[in-house]
PDB file of N, CA, C and O in Angstrom:
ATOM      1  N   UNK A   1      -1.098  13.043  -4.945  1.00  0.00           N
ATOM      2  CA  UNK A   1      -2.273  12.517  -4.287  1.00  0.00           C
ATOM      3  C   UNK A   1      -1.840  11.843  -2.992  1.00  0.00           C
ATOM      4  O   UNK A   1      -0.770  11.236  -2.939  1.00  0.00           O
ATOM      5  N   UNK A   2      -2.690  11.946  -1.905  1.00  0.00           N
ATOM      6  CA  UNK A   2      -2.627  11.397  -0.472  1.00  0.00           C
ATOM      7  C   UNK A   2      -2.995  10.100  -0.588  1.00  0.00           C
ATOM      8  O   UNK A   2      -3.424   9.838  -1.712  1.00  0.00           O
ATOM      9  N   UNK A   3      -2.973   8.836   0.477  1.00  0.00           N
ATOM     10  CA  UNK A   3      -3.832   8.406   1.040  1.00  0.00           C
ATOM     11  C   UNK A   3      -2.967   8.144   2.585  1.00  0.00           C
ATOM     12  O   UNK A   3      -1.811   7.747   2.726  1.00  0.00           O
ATOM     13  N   UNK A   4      -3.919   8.499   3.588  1.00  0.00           N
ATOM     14  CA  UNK A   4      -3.849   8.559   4.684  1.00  0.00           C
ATOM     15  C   UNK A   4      -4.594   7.901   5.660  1.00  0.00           C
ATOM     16  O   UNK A   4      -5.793   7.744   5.429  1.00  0.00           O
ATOM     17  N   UNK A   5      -4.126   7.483   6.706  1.00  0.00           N
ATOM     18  CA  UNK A   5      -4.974   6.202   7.592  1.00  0.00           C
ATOM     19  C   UNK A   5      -4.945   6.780   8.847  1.00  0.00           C
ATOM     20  O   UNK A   5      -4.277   7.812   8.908  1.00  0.00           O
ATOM     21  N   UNK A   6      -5.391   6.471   9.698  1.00  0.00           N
ATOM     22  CA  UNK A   6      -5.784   6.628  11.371  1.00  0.00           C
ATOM     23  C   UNK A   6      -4.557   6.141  11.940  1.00  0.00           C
ATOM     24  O   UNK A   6      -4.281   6.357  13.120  1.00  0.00           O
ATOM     25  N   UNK A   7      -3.603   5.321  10.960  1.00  0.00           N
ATOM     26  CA  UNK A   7      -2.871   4.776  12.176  1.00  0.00           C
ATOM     27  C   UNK A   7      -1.220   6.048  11.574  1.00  0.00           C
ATOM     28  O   UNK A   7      -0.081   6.316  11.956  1.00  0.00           O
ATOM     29  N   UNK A   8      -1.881   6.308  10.809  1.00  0.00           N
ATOM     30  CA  UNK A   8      -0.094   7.427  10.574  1.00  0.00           C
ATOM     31  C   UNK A   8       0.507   6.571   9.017  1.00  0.00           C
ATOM     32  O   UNK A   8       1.634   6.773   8.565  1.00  0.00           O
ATOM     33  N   UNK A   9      -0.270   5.844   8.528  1.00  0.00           N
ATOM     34  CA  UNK A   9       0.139   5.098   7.424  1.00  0.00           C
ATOM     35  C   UNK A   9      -0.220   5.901   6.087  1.00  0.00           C
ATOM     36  O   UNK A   9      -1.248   5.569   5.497  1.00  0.00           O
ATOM     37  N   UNK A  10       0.657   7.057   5.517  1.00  0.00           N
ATOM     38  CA  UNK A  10       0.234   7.791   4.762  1.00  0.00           C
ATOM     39  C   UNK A  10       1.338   7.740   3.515  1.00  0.00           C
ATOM     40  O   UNK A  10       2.502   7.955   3.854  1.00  0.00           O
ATOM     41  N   UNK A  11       1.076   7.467   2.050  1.00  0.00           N
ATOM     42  CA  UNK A  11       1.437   7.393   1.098  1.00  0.00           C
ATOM     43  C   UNK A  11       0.882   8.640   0.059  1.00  0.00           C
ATOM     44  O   UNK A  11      -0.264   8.938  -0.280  1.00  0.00           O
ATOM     45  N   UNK A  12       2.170   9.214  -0.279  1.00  0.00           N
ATOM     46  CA  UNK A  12       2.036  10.717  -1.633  1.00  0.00           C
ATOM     47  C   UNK A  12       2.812  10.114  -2.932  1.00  0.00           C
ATOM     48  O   UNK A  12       4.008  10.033  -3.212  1.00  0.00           O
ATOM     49  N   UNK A  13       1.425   9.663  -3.715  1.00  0.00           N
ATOM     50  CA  UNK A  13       1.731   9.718  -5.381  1.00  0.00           C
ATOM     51  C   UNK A  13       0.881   9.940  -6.061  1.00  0.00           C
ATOM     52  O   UNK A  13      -0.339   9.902  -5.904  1.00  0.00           O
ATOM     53  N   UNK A  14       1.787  10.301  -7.234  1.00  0.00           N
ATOM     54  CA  UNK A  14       0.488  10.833  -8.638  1.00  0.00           C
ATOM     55  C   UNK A  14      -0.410  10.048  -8.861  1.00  0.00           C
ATOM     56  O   UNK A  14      -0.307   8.821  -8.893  1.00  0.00           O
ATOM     57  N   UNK A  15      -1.609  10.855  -9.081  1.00  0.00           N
ATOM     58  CA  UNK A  15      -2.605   9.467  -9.798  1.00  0.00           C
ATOM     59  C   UNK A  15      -2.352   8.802 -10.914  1.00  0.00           C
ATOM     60  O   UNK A  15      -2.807   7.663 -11.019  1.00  0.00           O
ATOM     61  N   UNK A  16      -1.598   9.358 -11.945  1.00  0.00           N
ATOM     62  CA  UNK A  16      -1.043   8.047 -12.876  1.00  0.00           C
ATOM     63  C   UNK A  16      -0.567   6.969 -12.267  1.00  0.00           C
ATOM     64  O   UNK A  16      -0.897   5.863 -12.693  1.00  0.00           O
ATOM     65  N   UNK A  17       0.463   7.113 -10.943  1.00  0.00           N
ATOM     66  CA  UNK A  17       0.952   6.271 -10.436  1.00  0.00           C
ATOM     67  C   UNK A  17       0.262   5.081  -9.718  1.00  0.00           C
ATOM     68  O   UNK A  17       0.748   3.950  -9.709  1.00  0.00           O
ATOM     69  N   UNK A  18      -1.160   5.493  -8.988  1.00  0.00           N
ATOM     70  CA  UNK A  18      -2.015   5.423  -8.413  1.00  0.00           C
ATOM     71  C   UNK A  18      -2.800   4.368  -9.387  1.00  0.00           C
ATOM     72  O   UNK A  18      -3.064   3.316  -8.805  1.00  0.00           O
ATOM     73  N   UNK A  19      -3.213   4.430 -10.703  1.00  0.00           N
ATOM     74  CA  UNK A  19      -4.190   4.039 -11.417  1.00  0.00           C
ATOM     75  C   UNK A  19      -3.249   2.952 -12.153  1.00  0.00           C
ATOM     76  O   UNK A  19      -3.803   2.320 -13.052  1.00  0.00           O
ATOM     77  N   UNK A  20      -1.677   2.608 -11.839  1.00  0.00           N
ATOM     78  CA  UNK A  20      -0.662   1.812 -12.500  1.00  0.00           C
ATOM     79  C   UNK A  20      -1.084   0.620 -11.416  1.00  0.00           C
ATOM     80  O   UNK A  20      -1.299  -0.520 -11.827  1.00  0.00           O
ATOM     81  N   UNK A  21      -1.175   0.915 -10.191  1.00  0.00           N
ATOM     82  CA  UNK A  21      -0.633  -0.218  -9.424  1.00  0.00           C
ATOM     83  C   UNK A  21      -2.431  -0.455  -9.411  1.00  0.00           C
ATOM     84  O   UNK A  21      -2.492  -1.643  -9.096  1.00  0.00           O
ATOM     85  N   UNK A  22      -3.963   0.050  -9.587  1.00  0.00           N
ATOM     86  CA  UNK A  22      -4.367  -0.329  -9.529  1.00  0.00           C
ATOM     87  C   UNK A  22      -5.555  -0.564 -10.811  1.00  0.00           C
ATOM     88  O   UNK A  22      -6.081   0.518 -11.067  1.00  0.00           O
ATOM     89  N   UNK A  23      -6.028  -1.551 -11.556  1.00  0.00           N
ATOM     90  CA  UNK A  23      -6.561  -1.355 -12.493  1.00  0.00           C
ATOM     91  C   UNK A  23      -7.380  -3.335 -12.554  1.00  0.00           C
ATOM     92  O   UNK A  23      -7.150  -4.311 -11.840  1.00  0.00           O
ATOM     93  N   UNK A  24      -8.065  -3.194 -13.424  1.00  0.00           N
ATOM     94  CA  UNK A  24      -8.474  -4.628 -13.723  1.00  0.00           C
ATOM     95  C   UNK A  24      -7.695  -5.488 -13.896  1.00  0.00           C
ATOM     96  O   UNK A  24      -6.589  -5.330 -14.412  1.00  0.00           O
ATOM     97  N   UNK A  25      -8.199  -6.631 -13.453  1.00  0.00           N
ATOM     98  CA  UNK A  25      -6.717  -7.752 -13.439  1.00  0.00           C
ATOM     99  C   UNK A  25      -5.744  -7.601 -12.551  1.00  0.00           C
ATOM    100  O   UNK A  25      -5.772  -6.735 -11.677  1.00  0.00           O
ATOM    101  N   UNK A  26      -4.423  -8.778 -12.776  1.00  0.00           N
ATOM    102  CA  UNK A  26      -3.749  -8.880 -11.486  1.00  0.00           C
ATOM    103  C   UNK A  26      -3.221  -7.412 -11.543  1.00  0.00           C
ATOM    104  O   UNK A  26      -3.365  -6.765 -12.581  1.00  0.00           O
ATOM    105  N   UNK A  27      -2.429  -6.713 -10.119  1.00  0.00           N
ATOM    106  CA  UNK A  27      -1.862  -5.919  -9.984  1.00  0.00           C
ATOM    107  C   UNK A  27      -0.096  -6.451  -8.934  1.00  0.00           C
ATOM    108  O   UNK A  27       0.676  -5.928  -8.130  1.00  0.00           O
ATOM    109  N   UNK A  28      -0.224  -7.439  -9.477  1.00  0.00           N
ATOM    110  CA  UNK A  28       1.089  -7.773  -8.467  1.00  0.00           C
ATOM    111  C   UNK A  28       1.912  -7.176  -8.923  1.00  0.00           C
ATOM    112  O   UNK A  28       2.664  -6.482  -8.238  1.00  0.00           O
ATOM    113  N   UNK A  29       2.000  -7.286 -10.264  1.00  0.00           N
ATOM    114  CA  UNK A  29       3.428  -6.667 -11.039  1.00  0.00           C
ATOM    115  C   UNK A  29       3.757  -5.817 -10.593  1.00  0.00           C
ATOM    116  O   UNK A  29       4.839  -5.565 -10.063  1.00  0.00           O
ATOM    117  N   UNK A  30       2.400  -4.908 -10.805  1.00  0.00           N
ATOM    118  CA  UNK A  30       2.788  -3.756 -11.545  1.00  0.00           C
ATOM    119  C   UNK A  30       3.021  -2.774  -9.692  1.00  0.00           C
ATOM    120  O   UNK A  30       3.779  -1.806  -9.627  1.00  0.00           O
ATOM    121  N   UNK A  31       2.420  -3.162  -8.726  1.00  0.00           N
ATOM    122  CA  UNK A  31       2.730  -3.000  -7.373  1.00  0.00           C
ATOM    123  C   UNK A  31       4.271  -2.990  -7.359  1.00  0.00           C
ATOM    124  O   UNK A  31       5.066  -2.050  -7.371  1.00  0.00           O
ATOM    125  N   UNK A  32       4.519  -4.895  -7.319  1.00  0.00           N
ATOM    126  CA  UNK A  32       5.898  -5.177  -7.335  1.00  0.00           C
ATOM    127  C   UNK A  32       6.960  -3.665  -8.409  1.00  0.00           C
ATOM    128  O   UNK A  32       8.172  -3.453  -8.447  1.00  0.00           O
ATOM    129  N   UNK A  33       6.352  -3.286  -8.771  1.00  0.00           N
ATOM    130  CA  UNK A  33       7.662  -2.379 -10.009  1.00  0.00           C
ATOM    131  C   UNK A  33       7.229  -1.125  -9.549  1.00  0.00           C
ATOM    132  O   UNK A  33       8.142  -0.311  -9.688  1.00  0.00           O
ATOM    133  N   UNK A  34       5.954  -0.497  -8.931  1.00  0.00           N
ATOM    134  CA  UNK A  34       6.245   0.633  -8.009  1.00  0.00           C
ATOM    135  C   UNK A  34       6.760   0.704  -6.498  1.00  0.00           C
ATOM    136  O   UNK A  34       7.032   1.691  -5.815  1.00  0.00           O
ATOM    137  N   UNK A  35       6.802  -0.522  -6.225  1.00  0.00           N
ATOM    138  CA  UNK A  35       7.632  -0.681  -5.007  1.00  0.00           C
ATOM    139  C   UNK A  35       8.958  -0.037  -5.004  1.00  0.00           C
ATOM    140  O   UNK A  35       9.471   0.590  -4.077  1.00  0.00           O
ATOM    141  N   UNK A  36       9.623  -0.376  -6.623  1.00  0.00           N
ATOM    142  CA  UNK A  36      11.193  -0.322  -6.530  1.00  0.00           C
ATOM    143  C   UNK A  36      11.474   1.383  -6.933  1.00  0.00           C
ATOM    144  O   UNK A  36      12.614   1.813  -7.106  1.00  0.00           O
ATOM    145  N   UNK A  37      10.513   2.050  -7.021  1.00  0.00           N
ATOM    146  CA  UNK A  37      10.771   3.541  -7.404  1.00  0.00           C
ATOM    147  C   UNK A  37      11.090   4.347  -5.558  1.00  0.00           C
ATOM    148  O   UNK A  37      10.593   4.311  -4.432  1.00  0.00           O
ATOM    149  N   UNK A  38      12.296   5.029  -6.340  1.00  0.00           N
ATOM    150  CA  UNK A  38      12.595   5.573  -4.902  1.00  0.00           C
ATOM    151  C   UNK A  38      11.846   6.409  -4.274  1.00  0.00           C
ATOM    152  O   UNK A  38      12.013   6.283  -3.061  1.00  0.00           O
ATOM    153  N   UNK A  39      10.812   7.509  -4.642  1.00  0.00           N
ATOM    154  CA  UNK A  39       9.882   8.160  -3.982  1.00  0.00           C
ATOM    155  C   UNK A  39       9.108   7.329  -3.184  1.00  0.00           C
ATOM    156  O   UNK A  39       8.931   7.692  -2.021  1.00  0.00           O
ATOM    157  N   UNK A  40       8.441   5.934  -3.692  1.00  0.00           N
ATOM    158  CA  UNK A  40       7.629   5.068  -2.746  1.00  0.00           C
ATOM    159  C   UNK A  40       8.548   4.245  -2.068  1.00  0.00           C
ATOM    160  O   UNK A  40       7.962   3.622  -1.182  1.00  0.00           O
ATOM    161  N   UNK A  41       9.515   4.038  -2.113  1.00  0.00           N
ATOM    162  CA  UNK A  41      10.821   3.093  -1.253  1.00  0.00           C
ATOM    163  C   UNK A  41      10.880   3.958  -0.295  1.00  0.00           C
ATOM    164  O   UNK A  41      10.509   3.408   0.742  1.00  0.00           O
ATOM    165  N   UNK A  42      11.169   5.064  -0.122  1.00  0.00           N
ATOM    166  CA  UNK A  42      11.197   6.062   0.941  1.00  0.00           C
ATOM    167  C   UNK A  42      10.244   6.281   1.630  1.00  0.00           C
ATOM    168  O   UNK A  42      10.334   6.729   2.773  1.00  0.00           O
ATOM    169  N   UNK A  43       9.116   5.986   1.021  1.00  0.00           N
ATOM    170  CA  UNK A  43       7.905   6.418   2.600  1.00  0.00           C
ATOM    171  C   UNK A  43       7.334   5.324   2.773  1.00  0.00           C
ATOM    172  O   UNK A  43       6.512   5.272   3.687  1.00  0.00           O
ATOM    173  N   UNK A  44       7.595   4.074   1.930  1.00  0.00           N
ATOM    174  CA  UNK A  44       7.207   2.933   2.732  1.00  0.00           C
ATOM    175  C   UNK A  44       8.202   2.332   3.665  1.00  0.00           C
ATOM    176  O   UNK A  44       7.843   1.459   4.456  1.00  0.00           O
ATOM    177  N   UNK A  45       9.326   2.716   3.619  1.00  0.00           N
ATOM    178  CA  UNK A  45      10.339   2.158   4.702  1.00  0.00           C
ATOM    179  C   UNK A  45       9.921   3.015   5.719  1.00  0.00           C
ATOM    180  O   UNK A  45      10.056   2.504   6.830  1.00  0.00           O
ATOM    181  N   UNK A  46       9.321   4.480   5.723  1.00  0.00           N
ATOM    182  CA  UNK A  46       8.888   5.052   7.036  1.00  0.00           C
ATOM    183  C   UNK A  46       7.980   4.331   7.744  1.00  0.00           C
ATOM    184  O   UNK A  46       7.857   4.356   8.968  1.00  0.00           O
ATOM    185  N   UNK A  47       7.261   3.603   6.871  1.00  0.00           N
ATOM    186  CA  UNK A  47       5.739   3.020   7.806  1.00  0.00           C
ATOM    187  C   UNK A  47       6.322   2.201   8.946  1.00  0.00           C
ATOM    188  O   UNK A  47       7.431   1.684   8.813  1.00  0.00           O
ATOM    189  N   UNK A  48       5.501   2.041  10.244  1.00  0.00           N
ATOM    190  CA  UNK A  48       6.024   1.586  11.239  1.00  0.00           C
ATOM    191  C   UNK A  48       5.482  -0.120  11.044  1.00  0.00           C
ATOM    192  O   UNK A  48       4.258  -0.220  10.952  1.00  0.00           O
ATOM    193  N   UNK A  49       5.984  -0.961  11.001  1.00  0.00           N
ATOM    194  CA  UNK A  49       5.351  -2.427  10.618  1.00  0.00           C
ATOM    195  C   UNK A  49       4.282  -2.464  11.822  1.00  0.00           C
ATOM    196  O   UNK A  49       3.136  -2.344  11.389  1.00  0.00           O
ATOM    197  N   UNK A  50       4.345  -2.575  12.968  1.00  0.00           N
ATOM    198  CA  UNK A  50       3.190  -2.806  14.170  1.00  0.00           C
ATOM    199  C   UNK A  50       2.038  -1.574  13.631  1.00  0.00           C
ATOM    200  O   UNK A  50       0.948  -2.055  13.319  1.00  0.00           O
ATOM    201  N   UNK A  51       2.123  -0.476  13.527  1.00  0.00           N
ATOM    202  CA  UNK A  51       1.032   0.284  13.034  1.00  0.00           C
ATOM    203  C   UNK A  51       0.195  -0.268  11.704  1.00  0.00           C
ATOM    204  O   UNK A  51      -1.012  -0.505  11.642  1.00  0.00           O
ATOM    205  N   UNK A  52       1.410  -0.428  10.440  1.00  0.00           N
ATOM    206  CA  UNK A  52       0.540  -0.912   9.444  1.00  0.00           C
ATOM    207  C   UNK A  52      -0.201  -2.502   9.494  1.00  0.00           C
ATOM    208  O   UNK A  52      -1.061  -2.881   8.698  1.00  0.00           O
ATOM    209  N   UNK A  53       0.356  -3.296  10.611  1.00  0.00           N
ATOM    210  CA  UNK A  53      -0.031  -4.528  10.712  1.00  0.00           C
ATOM    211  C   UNK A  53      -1.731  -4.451  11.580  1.00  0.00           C
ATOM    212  O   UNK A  53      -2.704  -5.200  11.496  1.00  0.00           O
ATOM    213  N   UNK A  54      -1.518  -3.358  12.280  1.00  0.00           N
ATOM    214  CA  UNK A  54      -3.104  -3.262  12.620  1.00  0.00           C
ATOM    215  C   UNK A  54      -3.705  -2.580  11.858  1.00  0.00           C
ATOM    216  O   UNK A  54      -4.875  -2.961  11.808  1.00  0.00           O
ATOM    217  N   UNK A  55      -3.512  -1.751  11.222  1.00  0.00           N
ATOM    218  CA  UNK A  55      -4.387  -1.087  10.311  1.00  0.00           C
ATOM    219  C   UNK A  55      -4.730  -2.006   9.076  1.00  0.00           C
ATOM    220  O   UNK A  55      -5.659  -1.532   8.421  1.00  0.00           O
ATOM    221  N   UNK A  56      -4.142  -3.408   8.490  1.00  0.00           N
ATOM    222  CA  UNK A  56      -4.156  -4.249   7.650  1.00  0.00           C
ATOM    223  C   UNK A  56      -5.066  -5.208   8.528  1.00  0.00           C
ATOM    224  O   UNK A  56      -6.158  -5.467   8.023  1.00  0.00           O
ATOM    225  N   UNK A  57      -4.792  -5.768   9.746  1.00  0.00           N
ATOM    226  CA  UNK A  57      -5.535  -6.284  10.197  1.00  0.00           C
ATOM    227  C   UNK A  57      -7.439  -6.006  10.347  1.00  0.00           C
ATOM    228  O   UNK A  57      -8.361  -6.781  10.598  1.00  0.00           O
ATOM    229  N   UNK A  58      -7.392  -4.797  10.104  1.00  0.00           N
ATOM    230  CA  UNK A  58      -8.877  -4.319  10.173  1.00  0.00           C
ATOM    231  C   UNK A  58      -9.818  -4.440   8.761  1.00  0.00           C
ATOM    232  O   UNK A  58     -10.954  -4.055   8.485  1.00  0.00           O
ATOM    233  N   UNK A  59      -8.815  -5.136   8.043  1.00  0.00           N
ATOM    234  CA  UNK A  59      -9.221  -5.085   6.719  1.00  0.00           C
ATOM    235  C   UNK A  59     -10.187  -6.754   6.610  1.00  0.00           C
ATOM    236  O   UNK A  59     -11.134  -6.827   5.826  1.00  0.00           O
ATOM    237  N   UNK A  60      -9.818  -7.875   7.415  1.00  0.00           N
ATOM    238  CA  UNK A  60      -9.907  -8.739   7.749  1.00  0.00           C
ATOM    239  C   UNK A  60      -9.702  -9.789   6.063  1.00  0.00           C
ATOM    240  O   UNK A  60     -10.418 -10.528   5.387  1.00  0.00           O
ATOM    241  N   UNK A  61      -8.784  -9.446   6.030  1.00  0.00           N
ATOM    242  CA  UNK A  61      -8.265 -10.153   4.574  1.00  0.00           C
ATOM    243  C   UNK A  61      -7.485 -11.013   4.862  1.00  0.00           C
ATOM    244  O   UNK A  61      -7.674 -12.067   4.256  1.00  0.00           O
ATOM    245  N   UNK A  62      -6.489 -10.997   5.702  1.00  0.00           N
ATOM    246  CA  UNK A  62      -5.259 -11.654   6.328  1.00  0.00           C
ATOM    247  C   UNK A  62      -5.272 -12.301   7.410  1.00  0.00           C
ATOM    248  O   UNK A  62      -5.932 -11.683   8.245  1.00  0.00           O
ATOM    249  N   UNK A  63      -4.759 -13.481   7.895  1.00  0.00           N
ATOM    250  CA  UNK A  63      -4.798 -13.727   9.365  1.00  0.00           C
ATOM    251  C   UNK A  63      -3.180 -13.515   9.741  1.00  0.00           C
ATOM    252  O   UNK A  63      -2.246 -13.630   8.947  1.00  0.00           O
ATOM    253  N   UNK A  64      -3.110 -13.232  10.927  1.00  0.00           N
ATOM    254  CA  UNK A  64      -1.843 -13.114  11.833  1.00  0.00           C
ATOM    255  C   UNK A  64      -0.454 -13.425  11.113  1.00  0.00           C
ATOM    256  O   UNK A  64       0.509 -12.775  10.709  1.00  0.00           O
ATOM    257  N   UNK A  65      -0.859 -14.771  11.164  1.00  0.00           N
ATOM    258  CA  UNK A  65       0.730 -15.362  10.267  1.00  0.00           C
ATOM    259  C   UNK A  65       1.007 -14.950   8.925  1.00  0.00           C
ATOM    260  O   UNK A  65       2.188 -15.060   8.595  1.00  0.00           O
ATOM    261  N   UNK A  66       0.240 -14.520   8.100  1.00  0.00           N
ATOM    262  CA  UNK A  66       0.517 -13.552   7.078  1.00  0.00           C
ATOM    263  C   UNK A  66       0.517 -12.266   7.031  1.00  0.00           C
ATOM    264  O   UNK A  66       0.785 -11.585   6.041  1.00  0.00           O
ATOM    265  N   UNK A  67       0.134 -11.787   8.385  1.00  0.00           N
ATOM    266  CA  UNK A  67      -0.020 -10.301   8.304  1.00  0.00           C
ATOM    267  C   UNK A  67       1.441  -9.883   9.226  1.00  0.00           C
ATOM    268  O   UNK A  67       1.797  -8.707   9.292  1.00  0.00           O
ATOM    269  N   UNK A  68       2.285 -11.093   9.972  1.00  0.00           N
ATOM    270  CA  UNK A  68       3.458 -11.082  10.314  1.00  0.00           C
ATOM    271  C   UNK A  68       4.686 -10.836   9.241  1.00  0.00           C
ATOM    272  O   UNK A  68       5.864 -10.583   9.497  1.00  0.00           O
ATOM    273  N   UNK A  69       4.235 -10.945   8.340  1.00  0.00           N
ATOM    274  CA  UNK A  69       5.089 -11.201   6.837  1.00  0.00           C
ATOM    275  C   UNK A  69       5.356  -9.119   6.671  1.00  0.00           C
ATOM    276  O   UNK A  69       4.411  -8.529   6.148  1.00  0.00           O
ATOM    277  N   UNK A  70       6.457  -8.341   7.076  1.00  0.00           N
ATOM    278  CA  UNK A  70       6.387  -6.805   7.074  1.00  0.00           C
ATOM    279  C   UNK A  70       6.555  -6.289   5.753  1.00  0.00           C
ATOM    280  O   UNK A  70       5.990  -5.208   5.588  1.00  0.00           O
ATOM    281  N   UNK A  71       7.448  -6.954   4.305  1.00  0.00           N
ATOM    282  CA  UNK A  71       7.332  -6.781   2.933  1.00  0.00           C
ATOM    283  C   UNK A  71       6.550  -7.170   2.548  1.00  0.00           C
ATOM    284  O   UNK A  71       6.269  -6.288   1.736  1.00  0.00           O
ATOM    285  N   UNK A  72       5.521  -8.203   2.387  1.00  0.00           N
ATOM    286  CA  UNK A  72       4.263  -8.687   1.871  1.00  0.00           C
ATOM    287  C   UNK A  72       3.185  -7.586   2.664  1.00  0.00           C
ATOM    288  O   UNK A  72       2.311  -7.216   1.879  1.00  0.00           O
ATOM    289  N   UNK A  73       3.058  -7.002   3.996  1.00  0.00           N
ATOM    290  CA  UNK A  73       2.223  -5.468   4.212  1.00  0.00           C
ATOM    291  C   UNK A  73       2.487  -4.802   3.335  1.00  0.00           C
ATOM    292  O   UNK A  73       1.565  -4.516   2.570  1.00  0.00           O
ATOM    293  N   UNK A  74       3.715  -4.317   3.085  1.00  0.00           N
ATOM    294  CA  UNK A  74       4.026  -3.102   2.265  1.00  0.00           C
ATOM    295  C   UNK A  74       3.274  -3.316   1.371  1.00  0.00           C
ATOM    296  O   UNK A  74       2.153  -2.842   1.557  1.00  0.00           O
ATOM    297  N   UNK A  75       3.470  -4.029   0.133  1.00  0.00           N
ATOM    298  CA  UNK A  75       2.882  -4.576  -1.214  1.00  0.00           C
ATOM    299  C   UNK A  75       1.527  -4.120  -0.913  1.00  0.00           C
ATOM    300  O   UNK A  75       0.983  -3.254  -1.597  1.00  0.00           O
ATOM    301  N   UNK A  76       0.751  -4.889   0.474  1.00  0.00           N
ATOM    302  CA  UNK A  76      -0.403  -4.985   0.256  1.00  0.00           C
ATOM    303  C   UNK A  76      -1.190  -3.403   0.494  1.00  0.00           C
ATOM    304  O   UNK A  76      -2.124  -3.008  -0.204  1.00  0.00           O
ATOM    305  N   UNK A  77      -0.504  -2.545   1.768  1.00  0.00           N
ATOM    306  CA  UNK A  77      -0.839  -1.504   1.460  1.00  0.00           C
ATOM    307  C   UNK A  77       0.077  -0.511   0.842  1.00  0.00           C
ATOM    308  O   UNK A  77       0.234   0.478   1.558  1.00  0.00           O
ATOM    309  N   UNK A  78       0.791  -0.486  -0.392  1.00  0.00           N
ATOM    310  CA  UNK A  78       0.843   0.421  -1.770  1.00  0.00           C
ATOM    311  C   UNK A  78      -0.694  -0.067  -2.402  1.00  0.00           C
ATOM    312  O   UNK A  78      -1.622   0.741  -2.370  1.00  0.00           O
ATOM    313  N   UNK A  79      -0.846  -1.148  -2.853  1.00  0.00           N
ATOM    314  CA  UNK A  79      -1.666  -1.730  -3.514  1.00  0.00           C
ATOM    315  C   UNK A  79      -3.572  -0.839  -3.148  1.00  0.00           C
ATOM    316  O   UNK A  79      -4.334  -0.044  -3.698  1.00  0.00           O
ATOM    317  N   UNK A  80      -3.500  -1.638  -1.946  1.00  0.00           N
ATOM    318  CA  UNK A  80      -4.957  -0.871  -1.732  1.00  0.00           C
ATOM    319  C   UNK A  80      -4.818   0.854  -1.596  1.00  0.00           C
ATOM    320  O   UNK A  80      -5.730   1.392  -2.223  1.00  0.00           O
ATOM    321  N   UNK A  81      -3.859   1.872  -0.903  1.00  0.00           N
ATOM    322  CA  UNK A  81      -3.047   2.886  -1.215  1.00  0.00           C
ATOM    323  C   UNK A  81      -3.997   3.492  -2.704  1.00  0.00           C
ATOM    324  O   UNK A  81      -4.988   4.204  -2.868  1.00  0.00           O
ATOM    325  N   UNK A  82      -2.957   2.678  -3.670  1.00  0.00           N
ATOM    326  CA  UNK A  82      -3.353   2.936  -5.214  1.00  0.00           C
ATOM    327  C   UNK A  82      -5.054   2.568  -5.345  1.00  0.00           C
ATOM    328  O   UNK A  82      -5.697   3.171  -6.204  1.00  0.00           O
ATOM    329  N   UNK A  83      -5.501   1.912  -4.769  1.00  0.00           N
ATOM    330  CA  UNK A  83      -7.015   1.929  -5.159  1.00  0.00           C
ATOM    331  C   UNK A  83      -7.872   3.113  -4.081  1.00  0.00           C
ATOM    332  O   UNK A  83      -9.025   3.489  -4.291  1.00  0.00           O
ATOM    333  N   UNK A  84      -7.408   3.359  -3.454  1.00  0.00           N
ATOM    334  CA  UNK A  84      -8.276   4.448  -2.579  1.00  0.00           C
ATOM    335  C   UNK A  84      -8.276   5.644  -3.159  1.00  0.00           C
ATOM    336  O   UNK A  84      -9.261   6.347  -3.386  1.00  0.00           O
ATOM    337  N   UNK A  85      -6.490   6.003  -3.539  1.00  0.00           N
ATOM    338  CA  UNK A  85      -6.205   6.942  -4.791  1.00  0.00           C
ATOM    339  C   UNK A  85      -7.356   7.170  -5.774  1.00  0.00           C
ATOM    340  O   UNK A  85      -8.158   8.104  -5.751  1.00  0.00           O
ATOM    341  N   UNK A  86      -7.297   6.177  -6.622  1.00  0.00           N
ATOM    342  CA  UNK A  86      -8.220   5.717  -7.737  1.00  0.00           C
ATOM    343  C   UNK A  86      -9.466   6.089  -7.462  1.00  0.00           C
ATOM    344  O   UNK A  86     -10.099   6.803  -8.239  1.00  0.00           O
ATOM    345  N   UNK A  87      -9.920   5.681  -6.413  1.00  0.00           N
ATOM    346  CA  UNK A  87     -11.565   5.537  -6.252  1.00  0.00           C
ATOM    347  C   UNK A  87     -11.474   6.701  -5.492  1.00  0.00           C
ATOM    348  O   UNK A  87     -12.383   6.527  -4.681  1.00  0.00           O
ATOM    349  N   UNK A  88     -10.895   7.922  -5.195  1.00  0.00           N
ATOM    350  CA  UNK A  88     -11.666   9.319  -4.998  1.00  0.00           C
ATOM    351  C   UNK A  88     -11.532  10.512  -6.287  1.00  0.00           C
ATOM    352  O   UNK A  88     -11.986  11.630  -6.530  1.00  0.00           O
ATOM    353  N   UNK A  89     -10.637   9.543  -6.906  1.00  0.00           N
ATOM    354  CA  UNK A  89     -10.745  10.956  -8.438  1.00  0.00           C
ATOM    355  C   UNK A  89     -11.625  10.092  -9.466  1.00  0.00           C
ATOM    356  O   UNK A  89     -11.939  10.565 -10.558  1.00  0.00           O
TER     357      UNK A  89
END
């Protein structure tokens, strides 16, 4: 499964994987423990931090000084990633 953004911020995993990091209740963990799988370690180190920091910025969840934080982006988009996943199957 895709999810793909305007700014080039594009993540490929299964929807099991997809429906792990996102589900009722917290999802930090379970984010945090697909972070460390090497298929998603590899294309989130591709993301460019200034691209995903505006494309996070449009979300208006974050202000500046936390959206400066480039491992706390990642997290945040795997996370929403896995719910966009989710919410088209």
């Amino acid at each position: 499964m895709w999810n793909s953004s305007n700014y080039g911020n594009d993540l490929n995993i299964t929807k099991a994987l997809a429906e792990s990091g996102s589900h009722a209740g917290a999802c930090d963990g379970d984010i945090a423990g697909l972070r460390t799988l090497p298929q998603i370690r590899r294309q989130l180190a591709k993301l460019d931090p200034d691209n995903l920091r505006r494309e996070l910025s449009e979300y208006g969840a974050w202000d500046e000084q936390e959206l400066a934080d480039h491992e706390a982006n990642l997290l945040r988009w795997l996370w929403i990633s896995c719910g966009d996943i989710t919410d088209q199957n």
